[in-house]
N, C-alpha and C positions, 0 to 999 in steps of 0.2 A: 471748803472754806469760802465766806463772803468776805471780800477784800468792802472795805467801805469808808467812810469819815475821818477819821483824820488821821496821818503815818508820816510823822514831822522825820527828817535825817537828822542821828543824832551826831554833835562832833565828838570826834574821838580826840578824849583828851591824851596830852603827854606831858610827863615828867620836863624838867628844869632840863635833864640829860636828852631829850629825846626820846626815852622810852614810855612805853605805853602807860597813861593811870589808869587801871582796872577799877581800884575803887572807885575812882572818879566819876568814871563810865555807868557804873551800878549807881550813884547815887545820880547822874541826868537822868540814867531810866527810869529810875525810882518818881523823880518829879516827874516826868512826864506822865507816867501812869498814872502817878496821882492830881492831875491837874485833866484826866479824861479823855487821853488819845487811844483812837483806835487801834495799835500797832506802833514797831518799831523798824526804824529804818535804818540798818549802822553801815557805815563804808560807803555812800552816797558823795557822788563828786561834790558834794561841799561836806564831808567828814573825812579831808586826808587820804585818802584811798590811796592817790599817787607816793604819799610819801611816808608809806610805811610795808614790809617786804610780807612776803607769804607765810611765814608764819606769825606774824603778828595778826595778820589779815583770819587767820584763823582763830589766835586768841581771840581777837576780839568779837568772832559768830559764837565762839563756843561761846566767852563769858555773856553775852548779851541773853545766847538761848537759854545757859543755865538760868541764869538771875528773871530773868521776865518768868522763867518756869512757869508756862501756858496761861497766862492774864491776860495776853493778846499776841497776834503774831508777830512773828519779826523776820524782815525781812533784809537781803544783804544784796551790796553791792559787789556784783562778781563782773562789772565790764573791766574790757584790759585791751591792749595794743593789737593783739593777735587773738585769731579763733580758736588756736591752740590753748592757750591762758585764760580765756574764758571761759570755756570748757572744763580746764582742771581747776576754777577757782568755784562755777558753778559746782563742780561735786561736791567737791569739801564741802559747801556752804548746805548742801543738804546733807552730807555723813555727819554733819553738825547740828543737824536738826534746824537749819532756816525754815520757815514756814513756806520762803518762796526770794525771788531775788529778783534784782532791777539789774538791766543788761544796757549799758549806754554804746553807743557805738564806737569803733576805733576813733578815736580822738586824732595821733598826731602821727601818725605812722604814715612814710609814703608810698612804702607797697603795701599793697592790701590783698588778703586771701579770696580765693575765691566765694567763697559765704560768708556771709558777714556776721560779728559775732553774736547780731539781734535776733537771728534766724534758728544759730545752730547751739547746744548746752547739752545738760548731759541727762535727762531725764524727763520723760512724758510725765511724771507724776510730781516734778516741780514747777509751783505756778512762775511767772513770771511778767514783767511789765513793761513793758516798754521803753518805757523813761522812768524816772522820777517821778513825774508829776502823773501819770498813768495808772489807773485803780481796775484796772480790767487786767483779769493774767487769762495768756491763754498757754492750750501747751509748750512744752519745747520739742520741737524734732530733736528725736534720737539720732 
C-alpha cells in the first residue's frame, strides 16, 4: 500500500442520545470520497475517540471498512492510555480490516509502561503512523 495525499479524520458523528450515527458516518464518507481524498481516517483525536467505549470503537472500523468497501484505505485510531489497550484496540482495528492505524502516544496517564504504545501493536503486517499528521507507516513490533 502507498499511503499518500490527502486522509482528512473523519468526526464521528452521535445521536441527540449519545449514541453512535452510523448513517451519518457513511454519508461524511461518502462526501469525502466524493470530493477526492486519498483515504479515511476514523477515531483520530479530533473524532471522539476519548468518548466513545470499545465496542463502539469497533462499530465504527467495521462500519467505515464496510461502507468505503476498498475505494481507498482507511485507516483507525487505536492510541489509548496504556500499551495494553493499544495493542487490543490495534488488533480489532485490523480483524476489521483497517488498512493500517495512527497510534498517538499515552496522553494523560501518570504511570506509564515500560514501551510506549507508539513502539509496540499487534502486527508486522499493519501499517502504521506515527501521528496524524504522518504519511509514512512503518512496521509494528510484534
Amino acid at each position: 500500500m502507498h499511503i499518500h495525499g490527502i486522509i482528512p479524520p473523519v468526526a464521528t458523528p452521535m445521536q441527540a442520545n449519545e449514541d453512535l450515527d452510523l448513517p451519518r458516518l457513511k454519508s461524511f464518507i461518502d462526501e469525502l470520497i466524493a470530493a477526492g481524498v486519498h483515504g479515511i481516517f476514523v477515531l483520530g483525536t479530533n473524532s471522539e475517540f476519548y468518548a466513545v467505549d470499545e465496542r463502539e470503537k469497533q462499530e465504527v472500523i467495521a462500519t467505515a471498512v464496510a461502507h468505503v468497501n476498498k475505494r481507498v484505505p482507511v485507516f483507525a485510531g487505536t492510541g489509548a492510555e496504556s500499551t495494553r489497550e493499544t495493542v487490543r484496540l490495534t488488533k480489532m482495528a485490523q480483524r476489521e480490516g483497517a488498512d493500517g492505524v495512527s497510534i498517538i502516544t499515552p496522553y494523560s496517564s501518570v504511570r506509564r509502561s515500560r514501551k510506549s504504545s507508539t513502539t509496540t501493536a499487534a502486527s508486522p503486517r499493519t501499517p502504521r503512523c506515527r501521528s496524524c499528521c504522518t504519511t509514512t507507516p512503518e512496521p509494528v513490533a510484534a
